[in-house]
Residue frames as qw, qx, qy, qz and C-alpha x, y, z in Angstrom:
[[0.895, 0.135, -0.222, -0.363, -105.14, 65.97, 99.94],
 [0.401, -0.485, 0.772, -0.081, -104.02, 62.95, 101.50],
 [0.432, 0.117, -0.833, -0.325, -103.69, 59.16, 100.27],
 [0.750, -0.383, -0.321, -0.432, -106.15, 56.34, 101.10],
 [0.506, -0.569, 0.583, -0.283, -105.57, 54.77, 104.61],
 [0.167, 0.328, -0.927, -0.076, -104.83, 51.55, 105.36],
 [0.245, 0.200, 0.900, -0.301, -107.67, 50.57, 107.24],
 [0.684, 0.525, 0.428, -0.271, -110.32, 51.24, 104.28],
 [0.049, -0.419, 0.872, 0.246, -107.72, 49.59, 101.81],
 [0.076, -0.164, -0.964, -0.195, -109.99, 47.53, 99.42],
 [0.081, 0.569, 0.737, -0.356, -113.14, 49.05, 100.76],
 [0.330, 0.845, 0.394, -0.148, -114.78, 51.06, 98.31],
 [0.327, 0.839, 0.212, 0.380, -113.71, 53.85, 96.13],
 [0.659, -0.381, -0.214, 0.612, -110.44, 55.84, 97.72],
 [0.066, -0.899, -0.155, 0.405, -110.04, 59.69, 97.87],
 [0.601, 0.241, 0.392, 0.653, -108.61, 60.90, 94.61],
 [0.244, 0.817, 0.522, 0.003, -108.93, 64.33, 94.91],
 [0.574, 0.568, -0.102, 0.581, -106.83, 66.63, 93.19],
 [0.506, -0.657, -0.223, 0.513, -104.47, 68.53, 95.92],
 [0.043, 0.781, 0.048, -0.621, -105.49, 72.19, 95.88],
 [0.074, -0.323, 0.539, 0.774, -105.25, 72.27, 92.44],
 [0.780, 0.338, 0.452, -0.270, -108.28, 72.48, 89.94],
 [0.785, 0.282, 0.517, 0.190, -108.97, 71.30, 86.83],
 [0.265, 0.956, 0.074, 0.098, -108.75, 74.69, 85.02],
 [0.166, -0.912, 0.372, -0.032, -105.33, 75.35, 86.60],
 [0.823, -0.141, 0.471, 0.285, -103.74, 71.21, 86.60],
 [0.035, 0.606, -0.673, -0.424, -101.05, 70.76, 84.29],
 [0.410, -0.122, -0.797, -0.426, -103.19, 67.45, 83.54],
 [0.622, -0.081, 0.511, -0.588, -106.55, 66.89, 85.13],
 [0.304, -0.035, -0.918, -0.252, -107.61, 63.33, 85.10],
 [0.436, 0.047, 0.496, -0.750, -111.47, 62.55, 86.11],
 [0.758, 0.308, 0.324, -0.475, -113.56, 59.91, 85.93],
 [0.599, 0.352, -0.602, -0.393, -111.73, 57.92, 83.15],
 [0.569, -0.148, 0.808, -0.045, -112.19, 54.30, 82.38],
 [0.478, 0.512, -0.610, -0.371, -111.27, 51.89, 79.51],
 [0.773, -0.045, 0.621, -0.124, -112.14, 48.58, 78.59],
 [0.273, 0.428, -0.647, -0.568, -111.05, 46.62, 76.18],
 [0.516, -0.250, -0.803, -0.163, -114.03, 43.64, 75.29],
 [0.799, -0.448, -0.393, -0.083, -114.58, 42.68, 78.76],
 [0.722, -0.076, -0.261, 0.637, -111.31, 43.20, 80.06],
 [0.304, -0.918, -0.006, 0.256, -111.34, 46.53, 82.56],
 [0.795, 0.361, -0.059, 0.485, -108.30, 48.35, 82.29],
 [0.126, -0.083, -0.458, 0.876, -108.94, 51.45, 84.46],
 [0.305, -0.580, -0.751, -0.084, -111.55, 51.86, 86.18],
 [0.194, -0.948, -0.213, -0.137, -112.67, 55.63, 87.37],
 [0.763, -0.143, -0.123, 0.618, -109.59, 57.30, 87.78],
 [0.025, 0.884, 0.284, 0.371, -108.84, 60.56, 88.68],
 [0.588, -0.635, -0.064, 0.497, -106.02, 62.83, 89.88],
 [0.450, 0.856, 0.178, 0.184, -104.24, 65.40, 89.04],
 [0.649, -0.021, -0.047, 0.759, -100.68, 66.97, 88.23],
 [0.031, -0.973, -0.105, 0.204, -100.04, 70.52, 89.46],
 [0.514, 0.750, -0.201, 0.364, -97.75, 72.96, 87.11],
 [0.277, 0.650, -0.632, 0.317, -93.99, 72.48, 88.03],
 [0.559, -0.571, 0.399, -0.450, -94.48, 69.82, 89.50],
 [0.195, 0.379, -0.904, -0.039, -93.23, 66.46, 89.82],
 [0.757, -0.236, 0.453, -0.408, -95.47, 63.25, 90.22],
 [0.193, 0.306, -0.919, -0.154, -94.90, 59.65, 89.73],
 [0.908, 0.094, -0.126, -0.388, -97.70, 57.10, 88.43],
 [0.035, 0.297, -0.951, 0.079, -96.30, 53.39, 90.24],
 [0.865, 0.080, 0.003, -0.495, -97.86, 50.29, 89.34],
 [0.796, 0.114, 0.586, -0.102, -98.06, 46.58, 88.45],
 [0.167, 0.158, -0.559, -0.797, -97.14, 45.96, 84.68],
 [0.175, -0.343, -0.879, -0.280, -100.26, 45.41, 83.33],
 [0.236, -0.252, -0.423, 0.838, -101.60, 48.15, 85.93],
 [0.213, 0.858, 0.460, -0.080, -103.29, 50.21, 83.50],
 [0.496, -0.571, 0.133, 0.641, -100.24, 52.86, 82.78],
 [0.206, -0.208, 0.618, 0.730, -99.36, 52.42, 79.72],
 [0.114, 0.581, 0.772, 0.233, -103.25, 52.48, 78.79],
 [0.247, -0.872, -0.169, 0.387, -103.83, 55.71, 80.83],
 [0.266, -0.468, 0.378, 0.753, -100.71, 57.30, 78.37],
 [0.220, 0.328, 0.763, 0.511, -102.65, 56.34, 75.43],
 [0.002, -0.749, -0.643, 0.162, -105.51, 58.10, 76.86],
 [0.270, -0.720, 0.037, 0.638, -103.68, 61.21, 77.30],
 [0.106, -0.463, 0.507, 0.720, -101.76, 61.50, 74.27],
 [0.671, 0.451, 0.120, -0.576, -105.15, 60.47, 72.02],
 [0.104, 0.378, -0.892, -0.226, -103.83, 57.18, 70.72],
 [0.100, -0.397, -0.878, 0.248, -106.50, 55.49, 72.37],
 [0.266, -0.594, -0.127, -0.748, -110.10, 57.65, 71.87],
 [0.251, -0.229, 0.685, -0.645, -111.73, 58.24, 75.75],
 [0.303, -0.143, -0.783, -0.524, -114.50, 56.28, 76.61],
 [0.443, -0.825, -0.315, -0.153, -115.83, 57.90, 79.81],
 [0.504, -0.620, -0.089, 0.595, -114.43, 60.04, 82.08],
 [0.061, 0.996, -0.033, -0.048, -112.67, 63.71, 81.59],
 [0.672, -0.325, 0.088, 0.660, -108.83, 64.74, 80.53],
 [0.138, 0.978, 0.150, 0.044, -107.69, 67.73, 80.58],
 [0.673, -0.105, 0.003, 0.732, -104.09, 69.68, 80.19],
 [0.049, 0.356, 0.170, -0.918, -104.12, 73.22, 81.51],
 [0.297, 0.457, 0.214, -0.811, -107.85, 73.37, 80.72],
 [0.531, 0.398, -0.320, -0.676, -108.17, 72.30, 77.35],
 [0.831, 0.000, 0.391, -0.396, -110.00, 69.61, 76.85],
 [0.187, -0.414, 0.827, 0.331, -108.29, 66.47, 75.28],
 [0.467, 0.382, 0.797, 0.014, -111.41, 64.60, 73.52],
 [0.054, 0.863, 0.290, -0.409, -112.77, 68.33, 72.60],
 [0.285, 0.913, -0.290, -0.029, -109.74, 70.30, 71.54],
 [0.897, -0.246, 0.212, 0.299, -106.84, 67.45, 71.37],
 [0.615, 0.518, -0.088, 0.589, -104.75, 70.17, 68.59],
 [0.142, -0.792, 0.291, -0.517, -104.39, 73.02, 71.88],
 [0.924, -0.366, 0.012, -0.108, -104.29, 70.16, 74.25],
 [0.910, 0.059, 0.156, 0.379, -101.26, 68.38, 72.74],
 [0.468, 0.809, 0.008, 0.356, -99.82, 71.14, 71.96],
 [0.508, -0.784, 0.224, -0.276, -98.97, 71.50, 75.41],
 [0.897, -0.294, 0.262, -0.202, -97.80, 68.34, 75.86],
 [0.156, 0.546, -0.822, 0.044, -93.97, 66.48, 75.52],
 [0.943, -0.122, 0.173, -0.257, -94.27, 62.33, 75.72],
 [0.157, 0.449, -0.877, 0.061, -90.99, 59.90, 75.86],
 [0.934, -0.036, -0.031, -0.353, -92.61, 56.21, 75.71],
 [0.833, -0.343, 0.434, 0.019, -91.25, 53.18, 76.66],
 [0.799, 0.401, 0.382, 0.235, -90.69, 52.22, 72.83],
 [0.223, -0.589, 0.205, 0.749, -87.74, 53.91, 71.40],
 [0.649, 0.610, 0.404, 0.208, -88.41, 55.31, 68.14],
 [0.096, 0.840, -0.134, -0.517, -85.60, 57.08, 67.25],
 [0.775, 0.631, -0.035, -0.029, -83.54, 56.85, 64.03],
 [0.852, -0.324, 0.220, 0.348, -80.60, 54.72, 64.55],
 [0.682, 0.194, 0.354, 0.609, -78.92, 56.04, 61.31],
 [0.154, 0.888, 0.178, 0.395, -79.44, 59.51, 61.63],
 [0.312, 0.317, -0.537, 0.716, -77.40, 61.77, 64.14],
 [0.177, -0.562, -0.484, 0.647, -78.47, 63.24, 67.42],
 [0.137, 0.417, -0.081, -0.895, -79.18, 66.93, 65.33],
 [0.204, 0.071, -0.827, -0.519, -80.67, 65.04, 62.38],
 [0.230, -0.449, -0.849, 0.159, -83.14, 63.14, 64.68],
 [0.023, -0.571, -0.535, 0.622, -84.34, 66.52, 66.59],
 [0.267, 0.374, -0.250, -0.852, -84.51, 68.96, 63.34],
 [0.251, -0.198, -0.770, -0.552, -86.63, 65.89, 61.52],
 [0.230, -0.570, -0.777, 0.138, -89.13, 66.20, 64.49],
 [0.042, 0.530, 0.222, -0.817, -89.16, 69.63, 64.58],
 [0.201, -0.003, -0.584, -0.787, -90.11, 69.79, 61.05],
 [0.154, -0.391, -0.683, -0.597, -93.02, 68.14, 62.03],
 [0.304, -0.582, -0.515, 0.551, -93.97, 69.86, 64.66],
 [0.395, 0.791, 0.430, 0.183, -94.00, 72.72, 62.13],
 [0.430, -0.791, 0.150, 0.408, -90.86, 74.52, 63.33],
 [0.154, 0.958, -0.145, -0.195, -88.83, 76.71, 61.25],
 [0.791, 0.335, -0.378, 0.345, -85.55, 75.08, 59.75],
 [0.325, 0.444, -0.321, 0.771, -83.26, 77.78, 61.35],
 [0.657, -0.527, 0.048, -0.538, -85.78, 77.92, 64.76],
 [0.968, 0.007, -0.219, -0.118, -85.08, 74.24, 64.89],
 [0.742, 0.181, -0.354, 0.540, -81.41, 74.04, 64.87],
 [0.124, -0.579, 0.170, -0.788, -81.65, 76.74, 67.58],
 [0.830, -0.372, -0.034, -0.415, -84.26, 74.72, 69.55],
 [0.923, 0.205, -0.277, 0.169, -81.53, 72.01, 69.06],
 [0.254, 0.513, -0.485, 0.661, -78.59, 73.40, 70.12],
 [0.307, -0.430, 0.376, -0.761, -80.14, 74.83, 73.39],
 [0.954, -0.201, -0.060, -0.216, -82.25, 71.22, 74.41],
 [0.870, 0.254, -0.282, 0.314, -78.96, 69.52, 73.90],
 [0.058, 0.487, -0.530, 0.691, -77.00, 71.83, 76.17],
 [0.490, -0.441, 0.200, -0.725, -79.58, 71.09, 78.51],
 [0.982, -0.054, -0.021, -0.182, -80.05, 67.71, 78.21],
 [0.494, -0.704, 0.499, 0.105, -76.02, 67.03, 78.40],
 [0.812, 0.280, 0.439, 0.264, -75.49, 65.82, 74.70],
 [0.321, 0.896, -0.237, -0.193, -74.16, 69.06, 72.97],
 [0.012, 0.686, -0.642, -0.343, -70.57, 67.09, 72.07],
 [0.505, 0.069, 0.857, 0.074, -72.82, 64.67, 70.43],
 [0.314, 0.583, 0.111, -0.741, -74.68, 66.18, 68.52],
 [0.422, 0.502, -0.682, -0.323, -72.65, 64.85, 65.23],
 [0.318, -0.048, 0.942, -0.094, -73.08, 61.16, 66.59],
 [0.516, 0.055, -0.642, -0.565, -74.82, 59.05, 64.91],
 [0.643, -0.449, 0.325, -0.529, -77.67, 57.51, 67.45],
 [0.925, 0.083, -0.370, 0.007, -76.79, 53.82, 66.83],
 [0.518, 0.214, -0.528, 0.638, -73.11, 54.76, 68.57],
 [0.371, -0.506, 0.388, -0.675, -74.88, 56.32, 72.13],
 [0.173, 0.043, -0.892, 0.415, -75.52, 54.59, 74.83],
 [0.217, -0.423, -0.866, -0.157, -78.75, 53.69, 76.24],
 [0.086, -0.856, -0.389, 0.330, -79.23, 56.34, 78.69],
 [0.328, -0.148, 0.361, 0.860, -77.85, 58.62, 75.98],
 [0.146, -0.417, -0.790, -0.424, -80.50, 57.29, 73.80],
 [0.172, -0.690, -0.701, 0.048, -83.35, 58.56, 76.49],
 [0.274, -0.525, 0.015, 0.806, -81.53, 62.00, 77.18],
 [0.034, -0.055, -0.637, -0.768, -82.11, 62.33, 73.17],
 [0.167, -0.348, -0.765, -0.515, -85.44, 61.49, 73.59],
 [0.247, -0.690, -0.556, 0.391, -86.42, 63.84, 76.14],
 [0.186, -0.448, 0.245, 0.839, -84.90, 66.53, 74.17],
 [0.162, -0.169, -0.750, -0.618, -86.98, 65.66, 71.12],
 [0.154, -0.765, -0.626, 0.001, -90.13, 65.75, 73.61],
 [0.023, -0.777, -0.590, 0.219, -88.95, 69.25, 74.13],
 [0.124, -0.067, 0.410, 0.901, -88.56, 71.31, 71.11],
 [0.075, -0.708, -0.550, -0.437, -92.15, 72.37, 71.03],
 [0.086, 0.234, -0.459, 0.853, -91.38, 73.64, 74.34],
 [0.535, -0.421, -0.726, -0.095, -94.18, 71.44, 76.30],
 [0.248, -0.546, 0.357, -0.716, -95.54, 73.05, 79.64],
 [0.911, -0.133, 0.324, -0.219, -96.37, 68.85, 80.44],
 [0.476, 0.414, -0.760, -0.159, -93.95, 65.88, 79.70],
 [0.947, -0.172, 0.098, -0.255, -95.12, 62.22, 80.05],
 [0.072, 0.571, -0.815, 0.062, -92.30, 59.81, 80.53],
 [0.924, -0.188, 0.110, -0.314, -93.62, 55.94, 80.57],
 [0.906, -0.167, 0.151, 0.359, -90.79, 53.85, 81.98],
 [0.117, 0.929, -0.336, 0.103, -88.32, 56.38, 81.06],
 [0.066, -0.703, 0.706, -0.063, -84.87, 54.22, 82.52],
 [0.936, -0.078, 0.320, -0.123, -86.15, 50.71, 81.72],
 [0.850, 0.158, -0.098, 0.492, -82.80, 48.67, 80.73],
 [0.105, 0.830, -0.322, 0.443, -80.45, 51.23, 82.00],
 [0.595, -0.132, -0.551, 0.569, -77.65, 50.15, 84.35],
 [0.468, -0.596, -0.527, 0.385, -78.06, 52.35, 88.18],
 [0.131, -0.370, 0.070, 0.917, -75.85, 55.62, 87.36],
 [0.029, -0.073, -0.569, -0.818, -77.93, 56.02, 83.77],
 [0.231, -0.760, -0.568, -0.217, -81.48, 55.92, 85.43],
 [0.319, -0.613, -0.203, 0.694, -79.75, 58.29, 88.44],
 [0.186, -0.146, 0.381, 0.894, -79.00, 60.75, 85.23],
 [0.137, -0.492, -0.665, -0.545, -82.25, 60.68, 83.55],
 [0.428, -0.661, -0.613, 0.070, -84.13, 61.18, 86.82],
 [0.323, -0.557, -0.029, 0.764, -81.98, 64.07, 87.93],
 [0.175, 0.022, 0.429, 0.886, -82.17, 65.74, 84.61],
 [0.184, -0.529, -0.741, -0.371, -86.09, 65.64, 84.83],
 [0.473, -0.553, -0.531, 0.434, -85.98, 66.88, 87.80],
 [0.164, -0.622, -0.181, 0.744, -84.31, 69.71, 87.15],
 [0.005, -0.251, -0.520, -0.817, -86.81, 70.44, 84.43],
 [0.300, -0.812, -0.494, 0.083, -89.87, 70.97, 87.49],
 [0.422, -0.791, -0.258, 0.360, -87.74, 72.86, 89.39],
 [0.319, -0.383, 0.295, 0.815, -85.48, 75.18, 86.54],
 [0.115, 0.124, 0.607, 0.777, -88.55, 75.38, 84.12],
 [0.497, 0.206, 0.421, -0.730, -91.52, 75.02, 85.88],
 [0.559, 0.037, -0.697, -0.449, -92.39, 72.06, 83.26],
 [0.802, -0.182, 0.406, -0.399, -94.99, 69.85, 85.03],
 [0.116, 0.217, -0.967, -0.072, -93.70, 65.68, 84.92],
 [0.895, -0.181, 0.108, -0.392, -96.09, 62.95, 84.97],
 [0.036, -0.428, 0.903, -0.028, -93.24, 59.48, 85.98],
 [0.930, -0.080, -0.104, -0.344, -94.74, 56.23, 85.07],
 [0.167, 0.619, -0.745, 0.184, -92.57, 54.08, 86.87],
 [0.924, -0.155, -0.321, -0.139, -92.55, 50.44, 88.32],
 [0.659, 0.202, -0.440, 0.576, -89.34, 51.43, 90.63],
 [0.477, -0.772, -0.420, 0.008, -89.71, 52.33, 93.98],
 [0.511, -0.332, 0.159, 0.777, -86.00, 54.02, 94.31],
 [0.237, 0.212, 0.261, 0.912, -87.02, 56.71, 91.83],
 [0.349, -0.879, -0.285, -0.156, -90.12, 58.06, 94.25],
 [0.185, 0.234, -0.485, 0.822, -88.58, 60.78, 96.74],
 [0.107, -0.519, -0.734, 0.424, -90.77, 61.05, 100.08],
 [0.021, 0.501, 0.087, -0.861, -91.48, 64.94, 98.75],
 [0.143, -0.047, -0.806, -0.572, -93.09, 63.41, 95.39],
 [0.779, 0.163, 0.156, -0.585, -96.65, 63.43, 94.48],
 [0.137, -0.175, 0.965, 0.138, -97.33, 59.75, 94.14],
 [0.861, 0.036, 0.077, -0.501, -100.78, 57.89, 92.55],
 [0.233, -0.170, 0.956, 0.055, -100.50, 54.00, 92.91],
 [0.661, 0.225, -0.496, -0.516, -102.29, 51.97, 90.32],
 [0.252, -0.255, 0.928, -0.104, -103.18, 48.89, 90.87],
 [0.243, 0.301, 0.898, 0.211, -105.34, 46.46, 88.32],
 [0.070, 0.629, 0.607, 0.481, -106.87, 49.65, 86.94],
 [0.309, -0.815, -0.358, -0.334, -107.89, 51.76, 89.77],
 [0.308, 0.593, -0.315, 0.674, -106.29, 54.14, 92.19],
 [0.676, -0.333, -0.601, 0.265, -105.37, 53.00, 95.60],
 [0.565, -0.460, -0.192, 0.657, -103.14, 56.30, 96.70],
 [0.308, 0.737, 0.258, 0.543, -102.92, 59.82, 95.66],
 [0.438, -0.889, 0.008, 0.133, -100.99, 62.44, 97.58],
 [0.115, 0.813, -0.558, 0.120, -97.43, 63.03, 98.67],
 [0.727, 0.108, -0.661, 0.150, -95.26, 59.33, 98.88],
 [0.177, 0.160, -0.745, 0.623, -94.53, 60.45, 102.30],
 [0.699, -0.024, 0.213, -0.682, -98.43, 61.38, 103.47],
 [0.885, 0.080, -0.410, -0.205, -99.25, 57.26, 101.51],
 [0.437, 0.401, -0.701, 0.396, -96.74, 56.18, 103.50],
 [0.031, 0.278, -0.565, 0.776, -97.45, 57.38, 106.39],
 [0.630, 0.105, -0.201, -0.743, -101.07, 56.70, 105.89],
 [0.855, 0.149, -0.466, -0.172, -100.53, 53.00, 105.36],
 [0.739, -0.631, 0.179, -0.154, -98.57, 52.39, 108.50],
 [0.865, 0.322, -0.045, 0.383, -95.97, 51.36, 106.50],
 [0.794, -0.492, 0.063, 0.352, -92.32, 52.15, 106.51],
 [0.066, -0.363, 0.542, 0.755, -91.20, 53.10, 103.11],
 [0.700, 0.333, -0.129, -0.618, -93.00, 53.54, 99.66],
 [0.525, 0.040, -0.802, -0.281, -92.22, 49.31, 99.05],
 [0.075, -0.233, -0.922, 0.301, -94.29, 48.36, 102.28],
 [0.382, 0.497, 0.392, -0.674, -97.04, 50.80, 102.18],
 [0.458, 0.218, -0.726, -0.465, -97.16, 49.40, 98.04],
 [0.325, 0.005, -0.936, -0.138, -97.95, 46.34, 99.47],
 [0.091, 0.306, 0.733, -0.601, -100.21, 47.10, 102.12],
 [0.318, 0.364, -0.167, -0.860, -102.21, 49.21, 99.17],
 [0.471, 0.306, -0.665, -0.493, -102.27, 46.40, 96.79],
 [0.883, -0.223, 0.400, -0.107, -101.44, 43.26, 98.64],
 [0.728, 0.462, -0.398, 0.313, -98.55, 42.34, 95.79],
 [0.819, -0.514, 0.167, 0.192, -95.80, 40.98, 97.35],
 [0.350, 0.903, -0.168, 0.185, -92.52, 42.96, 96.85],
 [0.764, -0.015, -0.274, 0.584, -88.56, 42.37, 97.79],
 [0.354, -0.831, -0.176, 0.392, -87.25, 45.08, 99.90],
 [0.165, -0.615, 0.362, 0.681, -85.38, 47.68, 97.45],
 [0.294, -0.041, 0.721, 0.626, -86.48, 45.94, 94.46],
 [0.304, 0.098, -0.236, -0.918, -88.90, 46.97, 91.76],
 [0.627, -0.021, 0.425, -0.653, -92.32, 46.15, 91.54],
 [0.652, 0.109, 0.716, 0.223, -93.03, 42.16, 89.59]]
C-alpha cells in the first residue's frame, strides 16, 4: 500500500488501504469513521490501519481531527459511522475485550502530583483489577523498563517532565496492552527528553511486539521506515510508509511532501502550526 500521489492531491477520496494487513489481524483497524460535532465535520471517512509490532505515526494540523479520532478509539466519544476495531474486537460492540487490549498516554497529564511514582502505578492497577502483590510486580518490572526504577520512592511533583511521560507510559502498561495510543506524547519537553520518550517507544515495537499508534504534530519524530497517515481538516491525505508519501509527493522530506499534501505552509525542520 502506497500513499496518495501528488498529482490527485485534493481530487477525490485518496487510497487508504490497510497495508497487507486485515481487519481481523490489525492491531487497530480504522474504517469508514466520521464525527461531527453540530455542523462542524471533524473527520470525515477515515480509514487505516496499524499492523501488530508495529510503529505508525498519525501527523496533523492541531485541530486536524487527532485528538477526536483518540476519543473514538478509547470510547470517550460514542462512534457515529464508520468501523473500529483492535485485534478484531469490535470497539462500539465489545468496548470491555476491545480496551482491554489497549494502553493510552494523552496529551493531559493526569497523574497524582502528591503521590510517588509506585503509589501512582499500584492505584491504577487497582483499577484495572490487578492483584495488590501482581501490581507491585507489574511495577517494579514497567519501571525497569521504562528507566525510573531509582525513582520509584519520588514523589511525582519532584520529576521532570519527560520523567513525568516515562511514568505515564508505564501506567499505560500494567495491563500489559498489545496497542498503546500516545497523543502528543513529548509536547513541552526540551530536544534530549522527546529523543528519550521516542526511543523508549520504540523499543517497545521492536522488544515486545506492542503495536504504537504516534499522534504527533513533529516532523523530526517520523523515521523514513515509519508507517505514516497525514490528517488534514478531518480526512486522510497519506497512508503508507513516510518514505513511499514522500516519495510519492515529489517532495524531499516528510515537511515538503506535508505541504504538498495539505497545502499548509511549514518552516523547514520545524513542527507543524
Amino acid at each position: 500500500m502506497t500513499a496518495i500521489s501528488a498529482t490527485n492531491a485534493g481530487q477525490g477520496s485518496p487510497d487508504t488501504r490497510p497495508r497487507d494487513v486485515s481487519a481481523a489481524n490489525a492491531a487497530l483497524s480504522i474504517a469508514g469513521v466520521s464525527h461531527a460535532y453540530g455542523a462542524r465535520r471533524a473527520l470525515i471517512d477515515v480509514s487505516f490501519a496499524v499492523a501488530p509490532a508495529s510503529f505508525t505515526a498519525l501527523l496533523g494540523l492541531n485541530g486536524a481531527g487527532k485528538t477526536t479520532l483518540f476519543a473514538l478509539i478509547t470510547r470517550l466519544f460514542g462512534i457515529q459511522a464508520g468501523h473500529i476495531g483492535i485485534f478484531g474486537n469490535d470497539v462500539g460492540r465489545a468496548p470491555g475485550e476491545a480496551l482491554r487490549l489497549l494502553g493510552v498516554v494523552f496529551q493531559s497529564r493526569t497523574l497524582d502530583l502528591d503521590l510517588s511514582v509506585t503509589q501512582n502505578l499500584l492505584y491504577h492497577a487497582a483499577l484495572h483489577g490487578i492483584a495488590r502483590r501482581e501490581a507491585r510486580l507489574r511495577s517494579d518490572d514497567v519501571l525497569t523498563r521504562i528507566g525510573l526504577a531509582d525513582r520509584a520512592g519520588s514523589k511525582v511533583r519532584d520529576l521532570s517532565g519527560g520523567q513525568m511521560r516515562r511514568l505515564e507510559i508505564a501506567r499505560a502498561l500494567l495491563h500489559r496492552p498489545r496497542l498503546l495510543l500516545l497523543d502528543e506524547a513529548t509536547v513541552g519537553l526540551d530536544v534530549k527528553a522527546r529523543a528519550d520518550i521516542l526511543h523508549h517507544v520504540r523499543q517497545l515495537v521492536s522488544e515486545q511486539g506492542i503495536g504504537v499508534l504516534w499522534a504527533t504534530h513533529l516532523f523530526d519524530e517520523i523515521a523514513p521506515g515509519d508507517d505514516l497517515v497525514v490528517l488534514h481538516q478531518g480526512r486522510v491525505l497519506g497512508y503508507g510508509p513516510a518514505q513511499n508519501i514522500i516519495a510519492e509527493a515529489g517532495a524531499r522530506d516528510i515537511n515538503s511532501a506535508f505541504m504538498r499534501l495539505t497545502g499548509a505552509a511549514v518552516e523547514p525542520g520545524g513542527p507543524v502550526p
